[in-house]
Biopython code that builds the backbone (N, CA, C, O; Angstrom):
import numpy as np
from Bio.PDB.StructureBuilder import StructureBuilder

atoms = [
    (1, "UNK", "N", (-12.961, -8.135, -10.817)),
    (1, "UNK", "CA", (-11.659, -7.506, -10.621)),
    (1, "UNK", "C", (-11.547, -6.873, -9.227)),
    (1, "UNK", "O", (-10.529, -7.164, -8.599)),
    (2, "UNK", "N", (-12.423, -6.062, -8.655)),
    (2, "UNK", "CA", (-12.494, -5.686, -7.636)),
    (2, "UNK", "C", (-12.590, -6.970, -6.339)),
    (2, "UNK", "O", (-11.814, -7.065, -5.388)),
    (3, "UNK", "N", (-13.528, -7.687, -6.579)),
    (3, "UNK", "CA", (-13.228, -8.533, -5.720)),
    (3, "UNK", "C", (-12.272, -9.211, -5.413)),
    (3, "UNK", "O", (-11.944, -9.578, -4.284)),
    (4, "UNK", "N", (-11.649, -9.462, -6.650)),
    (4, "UNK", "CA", (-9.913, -10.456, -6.588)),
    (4, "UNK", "C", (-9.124, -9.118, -5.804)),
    (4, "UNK", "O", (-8.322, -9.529, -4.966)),
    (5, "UNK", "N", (-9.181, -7.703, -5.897)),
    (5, "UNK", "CA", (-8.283, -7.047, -4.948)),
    (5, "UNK", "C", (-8.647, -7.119, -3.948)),
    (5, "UNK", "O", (-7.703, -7.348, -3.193)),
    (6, "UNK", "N", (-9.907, -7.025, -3.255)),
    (6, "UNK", "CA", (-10.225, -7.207, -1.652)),
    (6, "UNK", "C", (-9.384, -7.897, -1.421)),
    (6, "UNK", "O", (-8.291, -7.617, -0.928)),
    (7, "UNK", "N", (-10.077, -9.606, -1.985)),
    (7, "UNK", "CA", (-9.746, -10.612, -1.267)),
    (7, "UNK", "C", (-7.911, -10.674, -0.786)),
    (7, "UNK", "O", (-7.407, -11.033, 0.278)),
    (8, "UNK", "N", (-7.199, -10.116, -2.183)),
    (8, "UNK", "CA", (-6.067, -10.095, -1.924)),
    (8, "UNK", "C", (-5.450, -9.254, -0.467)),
    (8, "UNK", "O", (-4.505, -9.564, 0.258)),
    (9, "UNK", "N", (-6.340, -8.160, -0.393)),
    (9, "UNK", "CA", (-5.487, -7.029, 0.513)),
    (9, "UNK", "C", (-6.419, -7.821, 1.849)),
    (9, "UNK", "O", (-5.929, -7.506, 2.933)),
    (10, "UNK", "N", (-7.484, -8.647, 1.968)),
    (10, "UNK", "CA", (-7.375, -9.292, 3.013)),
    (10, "UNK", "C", (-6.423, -10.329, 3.242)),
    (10, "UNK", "O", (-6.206, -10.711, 4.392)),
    (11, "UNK", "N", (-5.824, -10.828, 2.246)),
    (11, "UNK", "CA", (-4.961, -12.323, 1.999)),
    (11, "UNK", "C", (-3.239, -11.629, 2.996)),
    (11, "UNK", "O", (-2.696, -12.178, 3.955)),
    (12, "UNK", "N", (-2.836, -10.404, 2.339)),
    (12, "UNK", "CA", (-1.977, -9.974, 3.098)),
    (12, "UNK", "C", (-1.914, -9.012, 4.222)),
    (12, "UNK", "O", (-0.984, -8.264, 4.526)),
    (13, "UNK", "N", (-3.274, -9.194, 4.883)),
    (13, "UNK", "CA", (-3.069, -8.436, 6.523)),
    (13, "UNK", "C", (-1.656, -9.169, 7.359)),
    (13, "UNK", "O", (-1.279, -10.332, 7.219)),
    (14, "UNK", "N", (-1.236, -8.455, 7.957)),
    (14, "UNK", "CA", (-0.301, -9.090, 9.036)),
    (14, "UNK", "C", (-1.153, -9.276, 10.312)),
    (14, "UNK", "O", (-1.993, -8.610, 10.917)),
    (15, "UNK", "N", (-0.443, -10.713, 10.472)),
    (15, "UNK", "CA", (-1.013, -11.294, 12.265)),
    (15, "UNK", "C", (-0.280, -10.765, 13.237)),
    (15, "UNK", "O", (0.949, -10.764, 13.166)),
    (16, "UNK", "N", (-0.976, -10.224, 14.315)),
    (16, "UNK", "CA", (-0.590, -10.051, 15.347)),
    (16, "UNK", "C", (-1.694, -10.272, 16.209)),
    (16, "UNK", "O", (-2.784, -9.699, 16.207)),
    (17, "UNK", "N", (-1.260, -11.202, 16.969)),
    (17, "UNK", "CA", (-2.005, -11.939, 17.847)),
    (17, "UNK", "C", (-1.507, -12.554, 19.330)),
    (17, "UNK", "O", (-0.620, -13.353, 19.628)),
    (18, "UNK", "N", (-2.445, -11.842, 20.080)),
    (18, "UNK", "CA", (-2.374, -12.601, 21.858)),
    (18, "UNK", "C", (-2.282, -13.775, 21.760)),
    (18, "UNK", "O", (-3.089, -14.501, 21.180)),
    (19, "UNK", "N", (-1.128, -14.166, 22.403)),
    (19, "UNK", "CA", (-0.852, -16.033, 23.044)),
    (19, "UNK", "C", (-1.496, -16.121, 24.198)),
    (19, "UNK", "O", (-1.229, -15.452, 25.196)),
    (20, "UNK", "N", (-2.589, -17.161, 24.082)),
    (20, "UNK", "CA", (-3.333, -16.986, 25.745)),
    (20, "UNK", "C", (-3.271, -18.767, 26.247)),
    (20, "UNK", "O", (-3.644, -19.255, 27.314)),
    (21, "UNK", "N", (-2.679, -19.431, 25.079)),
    (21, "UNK", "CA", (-2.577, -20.846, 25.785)),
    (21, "UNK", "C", (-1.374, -21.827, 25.153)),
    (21, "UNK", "O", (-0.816, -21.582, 24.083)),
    (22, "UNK", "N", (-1.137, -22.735, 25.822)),
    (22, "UNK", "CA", (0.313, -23.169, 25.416)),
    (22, "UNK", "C", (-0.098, -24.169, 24.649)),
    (22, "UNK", "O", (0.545, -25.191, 24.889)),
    (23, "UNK", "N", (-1.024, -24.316, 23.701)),
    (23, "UNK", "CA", (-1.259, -24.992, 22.415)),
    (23, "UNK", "C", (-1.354, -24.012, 21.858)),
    (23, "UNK", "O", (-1.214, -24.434, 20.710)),
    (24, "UNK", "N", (-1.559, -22.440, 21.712)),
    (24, "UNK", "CA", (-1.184, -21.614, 20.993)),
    (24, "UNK", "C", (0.094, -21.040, 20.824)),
    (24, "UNK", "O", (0.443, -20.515, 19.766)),
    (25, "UNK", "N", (0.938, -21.136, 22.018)),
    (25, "UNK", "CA", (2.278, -20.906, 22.180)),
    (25, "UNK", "C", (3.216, -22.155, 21.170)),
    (25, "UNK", "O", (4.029, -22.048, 20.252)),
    (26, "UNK", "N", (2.774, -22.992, 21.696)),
    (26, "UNK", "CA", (3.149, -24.370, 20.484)),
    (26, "UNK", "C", (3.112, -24.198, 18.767)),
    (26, "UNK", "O", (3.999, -24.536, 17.984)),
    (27, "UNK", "N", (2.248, -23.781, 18.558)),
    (27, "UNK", "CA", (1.881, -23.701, 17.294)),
    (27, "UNK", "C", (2.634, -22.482, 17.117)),
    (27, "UNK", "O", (3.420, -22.441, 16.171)),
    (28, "UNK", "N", (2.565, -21.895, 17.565)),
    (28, "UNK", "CA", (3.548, -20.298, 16.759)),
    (28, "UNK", "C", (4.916, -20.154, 16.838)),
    (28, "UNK", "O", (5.602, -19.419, 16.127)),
    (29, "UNK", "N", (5.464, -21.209, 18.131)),
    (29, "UNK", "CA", (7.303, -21.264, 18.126)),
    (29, "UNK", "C", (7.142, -22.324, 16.933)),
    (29, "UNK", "O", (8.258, -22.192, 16.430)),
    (30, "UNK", "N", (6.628, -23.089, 16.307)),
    (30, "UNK", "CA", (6.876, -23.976, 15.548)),
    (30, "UNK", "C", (6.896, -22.771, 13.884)),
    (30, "UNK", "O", (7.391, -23.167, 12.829)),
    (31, "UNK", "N", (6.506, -21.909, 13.981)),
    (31, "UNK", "CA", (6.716, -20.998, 12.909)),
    (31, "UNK", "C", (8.406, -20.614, 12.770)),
    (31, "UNK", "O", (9.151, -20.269, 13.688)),
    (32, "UNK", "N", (8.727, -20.783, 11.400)),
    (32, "UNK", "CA", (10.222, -20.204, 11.248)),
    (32, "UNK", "C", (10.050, -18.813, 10.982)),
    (32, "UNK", "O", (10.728, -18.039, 11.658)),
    (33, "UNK", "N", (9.092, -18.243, 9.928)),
    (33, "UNK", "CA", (8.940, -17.177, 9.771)),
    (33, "UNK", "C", (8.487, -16.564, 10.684)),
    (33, "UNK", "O", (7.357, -16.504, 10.198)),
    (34, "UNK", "N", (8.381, -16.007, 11.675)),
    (34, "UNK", "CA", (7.983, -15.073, 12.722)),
    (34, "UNK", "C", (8.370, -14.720, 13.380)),
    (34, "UNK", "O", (9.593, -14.841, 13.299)),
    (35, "UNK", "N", (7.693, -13.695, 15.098)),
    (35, "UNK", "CA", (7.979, -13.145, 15.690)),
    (35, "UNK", "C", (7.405, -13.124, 17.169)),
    (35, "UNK", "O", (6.175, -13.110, 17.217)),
    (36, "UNK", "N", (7.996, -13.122, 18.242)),
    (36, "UNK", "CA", (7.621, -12.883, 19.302)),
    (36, "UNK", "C", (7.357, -12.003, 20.009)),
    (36, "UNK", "O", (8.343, -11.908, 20.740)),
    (37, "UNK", "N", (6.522, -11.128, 20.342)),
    (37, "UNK", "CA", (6.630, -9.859, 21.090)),
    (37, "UNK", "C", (6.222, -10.499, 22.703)),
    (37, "UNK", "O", (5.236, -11.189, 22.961)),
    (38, "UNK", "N", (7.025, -10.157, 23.427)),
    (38, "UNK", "CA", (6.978, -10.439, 24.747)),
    (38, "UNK", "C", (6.837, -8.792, 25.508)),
    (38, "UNK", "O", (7.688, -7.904, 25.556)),
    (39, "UNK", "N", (5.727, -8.804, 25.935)),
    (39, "UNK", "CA", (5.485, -7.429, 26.879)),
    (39, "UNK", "C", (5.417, -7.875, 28.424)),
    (39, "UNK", "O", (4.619, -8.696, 28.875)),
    (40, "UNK", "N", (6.449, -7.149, 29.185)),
    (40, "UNK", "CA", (5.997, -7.616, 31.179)),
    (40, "UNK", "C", (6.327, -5.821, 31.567)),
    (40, "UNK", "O", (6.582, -4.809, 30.915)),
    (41, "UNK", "N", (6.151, -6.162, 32.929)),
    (41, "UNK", "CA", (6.542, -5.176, 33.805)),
    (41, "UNK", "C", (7.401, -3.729, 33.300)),
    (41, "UNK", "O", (7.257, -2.570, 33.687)),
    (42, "UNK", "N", (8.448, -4.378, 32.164)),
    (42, "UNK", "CA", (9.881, -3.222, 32.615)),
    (42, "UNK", "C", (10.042, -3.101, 31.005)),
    (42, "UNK", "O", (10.501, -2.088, 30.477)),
    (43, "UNK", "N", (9.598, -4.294, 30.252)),
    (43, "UNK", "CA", (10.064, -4.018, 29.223)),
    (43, "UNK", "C", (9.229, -4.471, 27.564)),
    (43, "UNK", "O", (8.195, -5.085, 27.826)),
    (44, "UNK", "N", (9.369, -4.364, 26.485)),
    (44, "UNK", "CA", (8.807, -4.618, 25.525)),
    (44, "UNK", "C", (10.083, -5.694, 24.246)),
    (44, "UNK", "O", (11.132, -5.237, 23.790)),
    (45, "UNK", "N", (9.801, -6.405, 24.108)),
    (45, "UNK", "CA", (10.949, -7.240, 22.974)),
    (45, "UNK", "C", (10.344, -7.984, 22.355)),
    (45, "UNK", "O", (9.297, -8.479, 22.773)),
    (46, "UNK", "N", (10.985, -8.308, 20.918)),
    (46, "UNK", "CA", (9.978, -8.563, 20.040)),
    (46, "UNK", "C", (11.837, -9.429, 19.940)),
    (46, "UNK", "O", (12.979, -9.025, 20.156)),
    (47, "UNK", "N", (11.050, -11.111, 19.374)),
    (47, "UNK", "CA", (12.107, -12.229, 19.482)),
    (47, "UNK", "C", (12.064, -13.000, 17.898)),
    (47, "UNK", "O", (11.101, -12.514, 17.305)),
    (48, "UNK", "N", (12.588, -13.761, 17.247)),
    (48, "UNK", "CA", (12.544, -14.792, 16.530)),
    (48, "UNK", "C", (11.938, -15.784, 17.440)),
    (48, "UNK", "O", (12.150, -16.106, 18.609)),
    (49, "UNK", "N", (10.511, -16.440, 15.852)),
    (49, "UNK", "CA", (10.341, -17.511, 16.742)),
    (49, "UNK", "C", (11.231, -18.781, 17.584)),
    (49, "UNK", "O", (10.740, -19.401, 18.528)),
    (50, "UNK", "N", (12.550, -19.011, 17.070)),
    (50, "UNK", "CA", (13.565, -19.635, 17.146)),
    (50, "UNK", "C", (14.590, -19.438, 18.490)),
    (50, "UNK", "O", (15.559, -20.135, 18.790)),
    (51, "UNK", "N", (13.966, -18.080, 19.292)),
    (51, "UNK", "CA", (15.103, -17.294, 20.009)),
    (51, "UNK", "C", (14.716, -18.260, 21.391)),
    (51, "UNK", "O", (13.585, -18.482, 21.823)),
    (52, "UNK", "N", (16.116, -18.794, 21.975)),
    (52, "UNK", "CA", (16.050, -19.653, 23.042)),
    (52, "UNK", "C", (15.859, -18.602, 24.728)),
    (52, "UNK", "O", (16.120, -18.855, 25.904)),
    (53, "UNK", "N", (15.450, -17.751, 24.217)),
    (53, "UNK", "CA", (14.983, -16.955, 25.062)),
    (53, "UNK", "C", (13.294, -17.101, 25.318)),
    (53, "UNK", "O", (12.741, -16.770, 26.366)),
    (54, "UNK", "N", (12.751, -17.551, 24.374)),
    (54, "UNK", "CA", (11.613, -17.649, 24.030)),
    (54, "UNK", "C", (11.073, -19.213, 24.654)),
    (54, "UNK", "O", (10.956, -20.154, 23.868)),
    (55, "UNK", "N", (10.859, -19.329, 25.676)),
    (55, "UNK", "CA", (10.213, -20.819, 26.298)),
    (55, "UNK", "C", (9.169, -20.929, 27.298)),
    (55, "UNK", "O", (9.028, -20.157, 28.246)),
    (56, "UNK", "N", (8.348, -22.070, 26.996)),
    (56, "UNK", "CA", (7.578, -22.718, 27.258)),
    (56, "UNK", "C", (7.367, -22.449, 28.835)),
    (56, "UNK", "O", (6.219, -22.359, 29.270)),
    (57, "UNK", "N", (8.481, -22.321, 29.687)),
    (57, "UNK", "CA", (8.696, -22.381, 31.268)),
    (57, "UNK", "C", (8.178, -21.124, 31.608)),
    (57, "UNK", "O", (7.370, -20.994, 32.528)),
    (58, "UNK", "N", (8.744, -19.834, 30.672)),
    (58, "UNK", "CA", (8.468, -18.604, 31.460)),
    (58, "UNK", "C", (7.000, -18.078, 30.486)),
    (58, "UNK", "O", (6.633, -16.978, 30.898)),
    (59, "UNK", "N", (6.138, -18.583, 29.363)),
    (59, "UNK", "CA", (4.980, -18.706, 29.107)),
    (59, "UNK", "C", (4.132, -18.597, 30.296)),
    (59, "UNK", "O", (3.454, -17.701, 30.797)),
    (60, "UNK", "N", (4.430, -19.952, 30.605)),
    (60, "UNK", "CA", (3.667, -20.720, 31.257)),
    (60, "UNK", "C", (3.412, -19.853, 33.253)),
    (60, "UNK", "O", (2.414, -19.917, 33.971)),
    (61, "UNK", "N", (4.569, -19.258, 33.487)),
    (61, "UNK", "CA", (4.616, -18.941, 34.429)),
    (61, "UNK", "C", (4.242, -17.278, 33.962)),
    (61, "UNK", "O", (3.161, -17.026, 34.494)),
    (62, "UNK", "N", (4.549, -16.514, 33.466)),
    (62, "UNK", "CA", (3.877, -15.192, 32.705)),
    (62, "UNK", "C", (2.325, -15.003, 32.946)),
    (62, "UNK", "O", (1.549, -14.399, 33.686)),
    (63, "UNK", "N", (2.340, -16.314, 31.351)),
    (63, "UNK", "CA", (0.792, -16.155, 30.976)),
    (63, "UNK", "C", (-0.463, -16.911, 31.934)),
    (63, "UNK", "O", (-1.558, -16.496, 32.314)),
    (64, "UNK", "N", (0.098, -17.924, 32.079)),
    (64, "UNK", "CA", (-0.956, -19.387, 32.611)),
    (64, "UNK", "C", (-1.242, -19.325, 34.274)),
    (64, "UNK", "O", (-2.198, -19.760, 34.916)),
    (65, "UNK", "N", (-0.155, -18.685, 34.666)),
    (65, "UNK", "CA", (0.619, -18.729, 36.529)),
    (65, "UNK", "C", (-0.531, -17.495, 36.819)),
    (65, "UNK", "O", (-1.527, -17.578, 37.539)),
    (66, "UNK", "N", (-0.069, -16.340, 36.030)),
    (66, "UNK", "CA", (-0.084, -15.428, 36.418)),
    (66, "UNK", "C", (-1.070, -14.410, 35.682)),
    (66, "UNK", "O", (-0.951, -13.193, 35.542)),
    (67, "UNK", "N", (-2.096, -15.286, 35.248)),
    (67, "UNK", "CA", (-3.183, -14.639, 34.606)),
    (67, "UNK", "C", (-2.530, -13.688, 33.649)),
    (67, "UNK", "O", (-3.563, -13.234, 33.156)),
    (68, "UNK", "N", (-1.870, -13.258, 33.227)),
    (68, "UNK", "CA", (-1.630, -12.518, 32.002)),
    (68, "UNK", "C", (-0.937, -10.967, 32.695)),
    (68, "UNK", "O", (-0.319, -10.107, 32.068)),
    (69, "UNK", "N", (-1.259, -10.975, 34.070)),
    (69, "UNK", "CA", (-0.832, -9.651, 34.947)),
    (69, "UNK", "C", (0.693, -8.831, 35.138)),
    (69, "UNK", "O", (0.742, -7.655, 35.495)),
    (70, "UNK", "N", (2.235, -9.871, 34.758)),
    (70, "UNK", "CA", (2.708, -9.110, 34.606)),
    (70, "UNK", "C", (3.400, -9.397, 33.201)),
    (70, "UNK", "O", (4.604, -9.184, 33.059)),
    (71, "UNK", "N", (2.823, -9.751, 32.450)),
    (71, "UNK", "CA", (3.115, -10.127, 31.119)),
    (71, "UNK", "C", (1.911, -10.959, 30.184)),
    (71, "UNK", "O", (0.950, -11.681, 30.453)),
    (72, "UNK", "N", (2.672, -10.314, 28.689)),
    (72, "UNK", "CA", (1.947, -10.925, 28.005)),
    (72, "UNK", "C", (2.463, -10.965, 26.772)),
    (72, "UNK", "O", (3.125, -9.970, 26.474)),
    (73, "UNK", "N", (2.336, -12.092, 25.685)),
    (73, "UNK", "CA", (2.914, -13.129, 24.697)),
    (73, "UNK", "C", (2.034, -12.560, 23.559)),
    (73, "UNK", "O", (0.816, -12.462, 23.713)),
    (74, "UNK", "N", (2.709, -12.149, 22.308)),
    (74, "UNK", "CA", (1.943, -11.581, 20.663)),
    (74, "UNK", "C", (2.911, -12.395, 20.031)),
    (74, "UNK", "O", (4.044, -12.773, 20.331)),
    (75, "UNK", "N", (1.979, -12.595, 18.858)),
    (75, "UNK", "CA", (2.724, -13.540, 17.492)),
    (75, "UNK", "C", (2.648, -12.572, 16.686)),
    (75, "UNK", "O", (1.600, -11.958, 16.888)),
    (76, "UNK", "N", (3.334, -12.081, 15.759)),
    (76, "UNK", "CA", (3.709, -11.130, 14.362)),
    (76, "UNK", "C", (4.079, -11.955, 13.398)),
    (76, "UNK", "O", (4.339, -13.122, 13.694)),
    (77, "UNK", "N", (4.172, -11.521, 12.102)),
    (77, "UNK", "CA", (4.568, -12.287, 11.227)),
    (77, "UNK", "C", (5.710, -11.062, 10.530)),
    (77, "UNK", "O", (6.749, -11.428, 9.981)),
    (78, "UNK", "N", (5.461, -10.113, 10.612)),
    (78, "UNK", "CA", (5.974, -8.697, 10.531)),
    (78, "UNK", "C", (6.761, -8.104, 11.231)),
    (78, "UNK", "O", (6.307, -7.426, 12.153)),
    (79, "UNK", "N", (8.320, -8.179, 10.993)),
    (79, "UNK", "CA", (8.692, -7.252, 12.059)),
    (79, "UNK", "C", (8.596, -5.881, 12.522)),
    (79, "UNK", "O", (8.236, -5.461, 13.622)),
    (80, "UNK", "N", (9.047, -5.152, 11.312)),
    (80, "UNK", "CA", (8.923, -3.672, 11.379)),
    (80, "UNK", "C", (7.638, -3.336, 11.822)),
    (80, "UNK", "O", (7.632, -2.353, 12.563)),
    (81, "UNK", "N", (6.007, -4.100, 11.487)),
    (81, "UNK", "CA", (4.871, -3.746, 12.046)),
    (81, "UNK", "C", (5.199, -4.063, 13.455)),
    (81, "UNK", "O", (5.107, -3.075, 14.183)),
    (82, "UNK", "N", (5.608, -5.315, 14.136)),
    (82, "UNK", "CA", (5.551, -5.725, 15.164)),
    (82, "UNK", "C", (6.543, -4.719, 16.203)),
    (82, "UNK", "O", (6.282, -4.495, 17.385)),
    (83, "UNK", "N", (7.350, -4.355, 15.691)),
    (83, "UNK", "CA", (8.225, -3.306, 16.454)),
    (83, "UNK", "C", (7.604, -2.186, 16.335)),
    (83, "UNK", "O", (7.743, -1.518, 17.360)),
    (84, "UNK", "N", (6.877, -1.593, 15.417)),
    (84, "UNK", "CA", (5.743, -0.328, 15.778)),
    (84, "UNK", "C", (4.929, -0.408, 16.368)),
    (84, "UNK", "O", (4.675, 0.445, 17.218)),
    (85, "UNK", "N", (4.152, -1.509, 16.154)),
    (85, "UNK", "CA", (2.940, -1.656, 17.110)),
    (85, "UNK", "C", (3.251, -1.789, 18.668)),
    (85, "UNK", "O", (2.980, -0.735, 19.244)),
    (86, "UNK", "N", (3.530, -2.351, 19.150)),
    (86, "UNK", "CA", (4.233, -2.889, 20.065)),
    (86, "UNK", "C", (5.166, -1.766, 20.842)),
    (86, "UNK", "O", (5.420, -1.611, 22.037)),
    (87, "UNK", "N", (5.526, -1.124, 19.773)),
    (87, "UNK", "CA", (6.753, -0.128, 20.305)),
    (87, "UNK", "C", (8.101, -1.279, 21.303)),
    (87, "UNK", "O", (8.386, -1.258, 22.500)),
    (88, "UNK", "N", (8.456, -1.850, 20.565)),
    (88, "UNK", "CA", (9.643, -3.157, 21.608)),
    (88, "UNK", "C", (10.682, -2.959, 20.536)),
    (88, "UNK", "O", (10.653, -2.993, 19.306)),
    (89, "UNK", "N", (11.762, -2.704, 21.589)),
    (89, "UNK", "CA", (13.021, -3.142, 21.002)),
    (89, "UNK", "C", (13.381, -4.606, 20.881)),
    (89, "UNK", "O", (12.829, -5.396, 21.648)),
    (90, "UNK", "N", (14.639, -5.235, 19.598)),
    (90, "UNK", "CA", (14.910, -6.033, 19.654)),
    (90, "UNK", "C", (15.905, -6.659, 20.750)),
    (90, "UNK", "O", (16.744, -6.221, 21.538)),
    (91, "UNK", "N", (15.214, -8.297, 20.282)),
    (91, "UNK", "CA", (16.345, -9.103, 21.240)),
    (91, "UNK", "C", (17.635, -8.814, 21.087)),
    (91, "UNK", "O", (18.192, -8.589, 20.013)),
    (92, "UNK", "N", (18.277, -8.819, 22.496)),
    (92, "UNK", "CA", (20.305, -8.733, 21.974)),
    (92, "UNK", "C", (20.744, -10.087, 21.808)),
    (92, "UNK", "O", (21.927, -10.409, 21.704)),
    (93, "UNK", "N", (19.407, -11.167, 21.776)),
    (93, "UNK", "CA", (20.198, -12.802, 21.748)),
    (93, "UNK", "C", (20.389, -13.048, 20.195)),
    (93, "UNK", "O", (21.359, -13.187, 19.450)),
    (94, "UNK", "N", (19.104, -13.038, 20.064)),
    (94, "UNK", "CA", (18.573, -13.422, 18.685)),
    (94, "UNK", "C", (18.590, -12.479, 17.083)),
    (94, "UNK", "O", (18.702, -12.880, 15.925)),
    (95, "UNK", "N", (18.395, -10.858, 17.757)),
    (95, "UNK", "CA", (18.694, -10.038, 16.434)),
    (95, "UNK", "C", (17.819, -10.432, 15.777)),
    (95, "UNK", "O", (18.174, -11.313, 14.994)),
    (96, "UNK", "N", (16.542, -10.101, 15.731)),
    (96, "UNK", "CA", (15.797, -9.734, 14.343)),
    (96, "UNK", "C", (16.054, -9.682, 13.224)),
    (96, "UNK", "O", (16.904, -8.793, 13.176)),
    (97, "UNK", "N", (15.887, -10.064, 12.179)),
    (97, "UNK", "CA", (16.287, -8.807, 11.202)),
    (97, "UNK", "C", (14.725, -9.315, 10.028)),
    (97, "UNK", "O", (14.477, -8.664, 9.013)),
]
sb = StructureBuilder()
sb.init_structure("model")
sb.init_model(0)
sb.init_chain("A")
sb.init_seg("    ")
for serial, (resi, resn, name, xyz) in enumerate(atoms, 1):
    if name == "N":
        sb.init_residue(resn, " ", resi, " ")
    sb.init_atom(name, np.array(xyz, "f"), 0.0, 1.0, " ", f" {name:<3s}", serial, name[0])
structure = sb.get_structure()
């Protein structure tokens, strides 16, 4: 009995996880359920994986260009965690909810 609860309360941790390559970036916009937290310079936003704000071009130039220095790419599955953790307001494109 105890073990079936571990396993469970490990079964529902939430992911939040560094994007450090664009086969990982791939695999997580392909998620419907999720979330983007985009951290740079000025600001913090947390996106739908879906949000056309969210691309491959400025990844790539962020993360890959620019060693990770003035930005950096998290996957959530959670919003409300992902907006605490993170401390990021939402997108005005896409709207969270």
């Amino acid at each position: 009995m105890i073990e079936s609860l571990i396993e469970d309360s490990k079964r529902m941790k939430k992911l939040n996880i560094e994007i450090n390559s664009e086969e990982e970036f791939k695999h997580y916009k392909a998620y419907r359920d999720g979330y983007f937290v985009i951290i740079d310079t000025t600001r913090r936003v947390i996106h739908t994986t879906g949000c056309p704000h969210v691309n491959i071009s400025n990844f790539r130039e962020k993360v890959l260009k620019n060693a990770s220095k003035n930005g950096r790419y998290y996957f959530t599955d959670d919003l409300v965690e992902g907006r605490e953790m993170f401390r990021a307001e939402k997108c005005k494109h896409c709207r969270p909810e």
